[in-house]
Backbone as CSV, one residue per row, in Angstrom:
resi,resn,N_x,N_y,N_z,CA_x,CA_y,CA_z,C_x,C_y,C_z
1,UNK,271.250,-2.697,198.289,270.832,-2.072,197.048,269.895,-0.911,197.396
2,UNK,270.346,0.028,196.595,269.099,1.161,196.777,268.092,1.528,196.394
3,UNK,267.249,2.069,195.932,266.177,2.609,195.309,266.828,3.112,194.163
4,UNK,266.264,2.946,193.233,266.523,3.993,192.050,265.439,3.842,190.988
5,UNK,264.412,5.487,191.407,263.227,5.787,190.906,263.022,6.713,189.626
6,UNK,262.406,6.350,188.612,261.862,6.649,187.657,260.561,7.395,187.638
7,UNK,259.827,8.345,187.289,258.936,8.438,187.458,258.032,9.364,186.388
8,UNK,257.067,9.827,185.968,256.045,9.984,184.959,255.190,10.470,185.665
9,UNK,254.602,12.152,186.185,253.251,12.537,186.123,252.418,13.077,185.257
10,UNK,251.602,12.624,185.234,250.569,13.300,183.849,248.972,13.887,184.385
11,UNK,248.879,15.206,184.672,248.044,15.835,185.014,246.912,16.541,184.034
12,UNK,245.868,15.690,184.345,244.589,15.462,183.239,243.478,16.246,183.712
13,UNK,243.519,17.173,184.229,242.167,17.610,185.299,242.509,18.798,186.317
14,UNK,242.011,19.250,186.594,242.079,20.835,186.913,242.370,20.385,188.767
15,UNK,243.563,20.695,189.032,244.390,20.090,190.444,244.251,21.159,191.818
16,UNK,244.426,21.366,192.457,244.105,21.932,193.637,245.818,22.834,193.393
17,UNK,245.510,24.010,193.845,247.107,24.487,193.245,248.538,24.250,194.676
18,UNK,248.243,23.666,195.348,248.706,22.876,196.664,249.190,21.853,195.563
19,UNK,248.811,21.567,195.194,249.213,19.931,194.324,250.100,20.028,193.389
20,UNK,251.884,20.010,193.644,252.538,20.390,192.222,253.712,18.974,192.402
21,UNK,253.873,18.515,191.079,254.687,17.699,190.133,255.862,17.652,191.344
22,UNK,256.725,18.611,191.361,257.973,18.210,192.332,257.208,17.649,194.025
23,UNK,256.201,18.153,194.674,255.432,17.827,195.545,255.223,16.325,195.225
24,UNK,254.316,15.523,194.244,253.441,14.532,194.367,255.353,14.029,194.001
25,UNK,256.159,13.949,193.244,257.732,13.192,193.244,258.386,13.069,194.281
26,UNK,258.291,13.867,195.322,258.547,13.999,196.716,257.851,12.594,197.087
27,UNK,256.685,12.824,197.027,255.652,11.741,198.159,255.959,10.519,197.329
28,UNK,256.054,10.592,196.020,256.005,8.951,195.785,257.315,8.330,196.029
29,UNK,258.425,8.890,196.135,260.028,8.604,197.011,259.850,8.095,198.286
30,UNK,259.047,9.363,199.093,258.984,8.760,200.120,258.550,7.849,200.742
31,UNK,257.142,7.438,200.147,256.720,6.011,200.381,257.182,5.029,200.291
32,UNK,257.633,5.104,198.996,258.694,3.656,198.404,259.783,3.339,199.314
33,UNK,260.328,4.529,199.689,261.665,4.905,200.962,261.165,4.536,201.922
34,UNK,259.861,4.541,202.652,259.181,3.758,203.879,258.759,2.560,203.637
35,UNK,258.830,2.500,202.923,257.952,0.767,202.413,259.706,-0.100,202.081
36,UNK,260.870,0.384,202.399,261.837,-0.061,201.796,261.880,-1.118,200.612
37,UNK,261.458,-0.262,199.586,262.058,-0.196,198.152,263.169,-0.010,197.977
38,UNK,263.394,-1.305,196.997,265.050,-0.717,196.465,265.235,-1.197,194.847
39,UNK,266.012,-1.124,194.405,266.196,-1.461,192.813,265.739,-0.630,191.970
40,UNK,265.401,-1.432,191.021,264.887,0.053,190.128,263.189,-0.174,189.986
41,UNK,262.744,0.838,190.167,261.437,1.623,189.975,260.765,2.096,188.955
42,UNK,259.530,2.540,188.486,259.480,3.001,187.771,257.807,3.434,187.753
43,UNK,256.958,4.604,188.235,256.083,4.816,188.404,255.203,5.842,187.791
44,UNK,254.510,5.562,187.240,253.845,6.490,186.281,251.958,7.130,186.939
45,UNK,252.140,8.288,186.922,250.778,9.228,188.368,250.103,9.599,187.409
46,UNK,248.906,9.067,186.744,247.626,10.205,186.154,246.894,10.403,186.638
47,UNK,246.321,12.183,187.346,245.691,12.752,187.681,244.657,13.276,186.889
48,UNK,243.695,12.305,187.054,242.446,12.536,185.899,241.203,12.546,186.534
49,UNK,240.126,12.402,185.750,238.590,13.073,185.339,237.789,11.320,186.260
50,UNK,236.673,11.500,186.553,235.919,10.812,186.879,235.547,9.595,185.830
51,UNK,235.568,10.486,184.600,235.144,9.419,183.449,236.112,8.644,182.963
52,UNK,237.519,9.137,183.230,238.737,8.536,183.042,238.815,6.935,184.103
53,UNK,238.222,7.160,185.504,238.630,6.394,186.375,237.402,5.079,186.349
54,UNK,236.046,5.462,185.716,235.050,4.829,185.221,234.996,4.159,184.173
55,UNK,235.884,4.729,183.786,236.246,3.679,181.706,237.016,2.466,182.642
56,UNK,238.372,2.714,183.080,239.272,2.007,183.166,238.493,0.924,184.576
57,UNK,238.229,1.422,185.486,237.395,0.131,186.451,236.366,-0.430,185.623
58,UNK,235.686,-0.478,184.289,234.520,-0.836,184.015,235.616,-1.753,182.913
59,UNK,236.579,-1.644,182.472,237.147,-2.610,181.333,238.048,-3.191,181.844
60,UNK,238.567,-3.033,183.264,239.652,-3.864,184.117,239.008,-4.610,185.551
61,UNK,237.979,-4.013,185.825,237.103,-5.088,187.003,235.938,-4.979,186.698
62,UNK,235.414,-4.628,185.707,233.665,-5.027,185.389,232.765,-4.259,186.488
63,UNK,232.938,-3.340,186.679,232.709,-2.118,187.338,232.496,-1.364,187.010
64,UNK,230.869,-0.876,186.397,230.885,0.772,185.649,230.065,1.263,187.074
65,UNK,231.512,1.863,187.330,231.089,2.797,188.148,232.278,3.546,188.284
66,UNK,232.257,5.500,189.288,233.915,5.304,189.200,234.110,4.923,190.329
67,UNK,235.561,5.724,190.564,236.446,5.187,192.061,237.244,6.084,191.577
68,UNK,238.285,6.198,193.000,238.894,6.710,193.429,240.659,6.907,192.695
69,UNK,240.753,5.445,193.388,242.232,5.247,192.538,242.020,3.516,191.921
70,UNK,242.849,3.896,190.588,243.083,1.994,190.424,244.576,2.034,190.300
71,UNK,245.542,0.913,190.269,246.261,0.810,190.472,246.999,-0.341,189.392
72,UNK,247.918,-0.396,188.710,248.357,-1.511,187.582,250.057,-1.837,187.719
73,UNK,250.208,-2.595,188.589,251.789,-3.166,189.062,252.186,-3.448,187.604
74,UNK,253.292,-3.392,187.432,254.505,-3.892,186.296,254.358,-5.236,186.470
75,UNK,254.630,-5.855,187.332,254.778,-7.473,187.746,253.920,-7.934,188.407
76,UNK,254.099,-9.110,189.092,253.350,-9.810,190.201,254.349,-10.025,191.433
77,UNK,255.945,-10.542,190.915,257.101,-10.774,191.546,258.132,-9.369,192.148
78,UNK,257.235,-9.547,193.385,258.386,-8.143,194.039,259.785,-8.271,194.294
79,UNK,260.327,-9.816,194.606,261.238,-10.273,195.012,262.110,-10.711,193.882
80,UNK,262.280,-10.481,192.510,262.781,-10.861,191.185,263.530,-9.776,191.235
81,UNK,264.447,-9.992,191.638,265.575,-8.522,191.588,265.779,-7.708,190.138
82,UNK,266.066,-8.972,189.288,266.299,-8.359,188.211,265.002,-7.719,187.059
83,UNK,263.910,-7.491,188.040,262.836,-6.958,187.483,262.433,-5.559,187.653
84,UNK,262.237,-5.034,187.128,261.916,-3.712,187.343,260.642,-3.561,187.990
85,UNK,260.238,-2.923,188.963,258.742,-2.322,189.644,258.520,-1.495,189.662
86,UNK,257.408,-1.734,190.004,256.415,-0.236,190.368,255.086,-0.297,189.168
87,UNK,254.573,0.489,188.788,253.861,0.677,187.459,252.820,1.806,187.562
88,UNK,251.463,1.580,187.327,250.445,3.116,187.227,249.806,3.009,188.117
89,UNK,249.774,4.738,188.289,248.213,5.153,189.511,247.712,5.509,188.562
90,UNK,246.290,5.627,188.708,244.985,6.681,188.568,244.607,7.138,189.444
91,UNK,244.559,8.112,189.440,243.625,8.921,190.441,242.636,9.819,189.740
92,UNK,240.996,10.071,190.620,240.221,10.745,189.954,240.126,12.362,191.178
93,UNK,240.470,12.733,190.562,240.742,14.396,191.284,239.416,14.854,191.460
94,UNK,238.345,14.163,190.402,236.900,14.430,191.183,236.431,14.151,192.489
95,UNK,236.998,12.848,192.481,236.445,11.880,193.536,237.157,12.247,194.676
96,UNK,238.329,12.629,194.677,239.181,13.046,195.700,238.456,14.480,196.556
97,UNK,238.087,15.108,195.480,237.509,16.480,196.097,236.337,16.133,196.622
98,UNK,235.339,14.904,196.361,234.322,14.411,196.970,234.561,13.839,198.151
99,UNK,235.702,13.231,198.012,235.997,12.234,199.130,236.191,13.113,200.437
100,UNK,237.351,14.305,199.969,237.874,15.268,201.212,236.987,15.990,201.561
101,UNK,235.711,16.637,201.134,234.546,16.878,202.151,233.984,16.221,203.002
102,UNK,234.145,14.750,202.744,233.301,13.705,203.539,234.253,13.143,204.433
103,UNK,235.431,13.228,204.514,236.385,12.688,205.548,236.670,13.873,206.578
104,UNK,236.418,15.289,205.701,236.945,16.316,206.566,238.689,16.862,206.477
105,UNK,239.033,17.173,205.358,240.280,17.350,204.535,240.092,17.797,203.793
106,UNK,241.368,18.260,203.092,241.610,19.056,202.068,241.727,17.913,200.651
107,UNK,241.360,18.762,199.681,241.651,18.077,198.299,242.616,17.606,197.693
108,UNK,243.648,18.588,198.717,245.095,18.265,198.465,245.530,16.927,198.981
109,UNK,244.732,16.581,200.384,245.280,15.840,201.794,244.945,14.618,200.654
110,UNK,243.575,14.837,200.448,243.390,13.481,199.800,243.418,12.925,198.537
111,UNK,244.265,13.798,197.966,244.938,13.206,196.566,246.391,12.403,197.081
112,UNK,246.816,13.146,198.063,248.017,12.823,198.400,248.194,11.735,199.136
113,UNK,247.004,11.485,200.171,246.569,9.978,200.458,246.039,8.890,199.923
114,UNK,245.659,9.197,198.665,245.494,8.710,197.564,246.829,7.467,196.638
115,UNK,247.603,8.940,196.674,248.896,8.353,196.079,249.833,7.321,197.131
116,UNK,249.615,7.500,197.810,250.032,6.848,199.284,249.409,5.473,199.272
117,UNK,248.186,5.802,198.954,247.235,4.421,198.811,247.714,3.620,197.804
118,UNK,248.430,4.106,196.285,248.617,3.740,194.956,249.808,2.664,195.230
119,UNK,250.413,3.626,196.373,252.415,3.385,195.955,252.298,1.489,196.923
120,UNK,251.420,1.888,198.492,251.433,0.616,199.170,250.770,-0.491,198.042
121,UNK,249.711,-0.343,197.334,249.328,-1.331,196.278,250.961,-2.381,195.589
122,UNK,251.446,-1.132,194.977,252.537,-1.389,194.315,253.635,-1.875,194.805
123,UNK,253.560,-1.720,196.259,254.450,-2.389,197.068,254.215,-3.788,197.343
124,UNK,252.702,-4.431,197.398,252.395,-5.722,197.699,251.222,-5.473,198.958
125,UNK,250.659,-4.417,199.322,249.832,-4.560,199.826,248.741,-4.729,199.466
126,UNK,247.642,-5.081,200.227,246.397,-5.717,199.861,245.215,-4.897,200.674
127,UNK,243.911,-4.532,199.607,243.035,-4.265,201.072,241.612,-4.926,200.666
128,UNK,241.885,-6.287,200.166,240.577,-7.116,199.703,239.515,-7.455,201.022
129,UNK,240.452,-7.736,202.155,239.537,-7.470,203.584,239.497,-6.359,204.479
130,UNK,237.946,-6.329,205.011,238.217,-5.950,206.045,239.683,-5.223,207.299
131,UNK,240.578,-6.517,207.285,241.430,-6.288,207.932,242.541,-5.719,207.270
132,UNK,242.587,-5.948,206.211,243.947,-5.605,205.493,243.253,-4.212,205.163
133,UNK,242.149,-3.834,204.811,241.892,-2.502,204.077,242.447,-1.261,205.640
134,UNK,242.305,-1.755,206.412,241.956,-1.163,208.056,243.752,-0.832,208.394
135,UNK,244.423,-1.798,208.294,246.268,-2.086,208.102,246.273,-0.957,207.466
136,UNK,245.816,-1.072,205.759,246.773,0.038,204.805,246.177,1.429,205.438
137,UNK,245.292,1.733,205.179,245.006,3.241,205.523,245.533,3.505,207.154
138,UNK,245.702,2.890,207.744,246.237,3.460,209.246,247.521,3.703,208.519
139,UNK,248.115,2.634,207.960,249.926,3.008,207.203,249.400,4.469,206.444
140,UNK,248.682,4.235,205.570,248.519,5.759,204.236,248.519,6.662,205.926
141,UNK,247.948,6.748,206.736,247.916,8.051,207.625,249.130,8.046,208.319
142,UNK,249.883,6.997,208.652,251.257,7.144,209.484,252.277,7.557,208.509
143,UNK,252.158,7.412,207.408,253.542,7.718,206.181,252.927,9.136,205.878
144,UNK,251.668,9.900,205.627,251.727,11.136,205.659,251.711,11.992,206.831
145,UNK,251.578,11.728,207.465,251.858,12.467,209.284,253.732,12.663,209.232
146,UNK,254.247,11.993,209.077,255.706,11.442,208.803,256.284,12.614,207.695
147,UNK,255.416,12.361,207.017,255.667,12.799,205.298,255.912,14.753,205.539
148,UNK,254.299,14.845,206.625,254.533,16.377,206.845,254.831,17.331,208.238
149,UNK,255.853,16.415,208.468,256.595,16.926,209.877,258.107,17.554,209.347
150,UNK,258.131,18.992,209.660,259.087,19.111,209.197,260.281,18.701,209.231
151,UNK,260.978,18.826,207.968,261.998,17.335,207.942,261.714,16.396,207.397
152,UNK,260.309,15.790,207.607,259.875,14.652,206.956,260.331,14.306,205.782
């Protein structure tokens, strides 16, 4: 069975002009395509405001504070064929531009590692430890290294 992706961006916040709609549809294919996804999909990207990403962590984990990205799967069951996956990113395009000064990147790099971060969530990854947080982001850096080799 193959992939067959759906997808929804909604751009809420003033974007790095590196950052365009057919670009971020590109990357969220390709992840899903590395993470071998298949069936049907369906993923919805809002690129929003700090206060956007602070409402939603403070009424979904009791967290007023913001962050970065949150993440909201369709299901729990990845393996239910006849279910549809995938579901929402947030991303805060503030935080991203905060973040990529302090890592040493672009605003672009790290929205886009961002979304990378969103899609493995949605896949079934985890980064509640230590070890698992250490796993995904080495993956978020091996799927965009990948991602921007030409050809990729």
């Amino acid at each position: 069975m193959s992939l067959n992706l759906t997808h929804e961006i909604f751009i809420e916040a003033a974007m790095p002009t590196a950052v365009t709609e057919p670009g971020l549809a590109g990357l969220i294919a390709f992840g899903l395509d590395a993470e071998a996804a298949t069936g049907p999909w369906h993923i919805e990207l809002v690129l929003g405001d700090d206060a956007l990403l602070q409402r939603l962590h403070r009424e979904f984990m009791g967290l007023d504070s913001p962050t970065d990205i949150i993440t909201f799967p369709e299901h729990d069951d990845l393996d239910d064929p006849g279910q549809p996956k995938g579901g929402q990113m947030y991303i805060s395009v503030e935080r991203a531009a905060e973040q990529a000064v302090e890592y040493g990147h672009s605003p672009t790099d790290e929205i886009r590692f961002l979304v990378l971060h969103g899609i493995l969530h949605l896949c079934g990854w985890t980064d509640d430890t230590d070890a698992d947080r250490t796993a995904m982001l080495a993956r978020q850096t091996q799927l965009l290294r990948v991602f921007d080799r030409p050809g990729g």
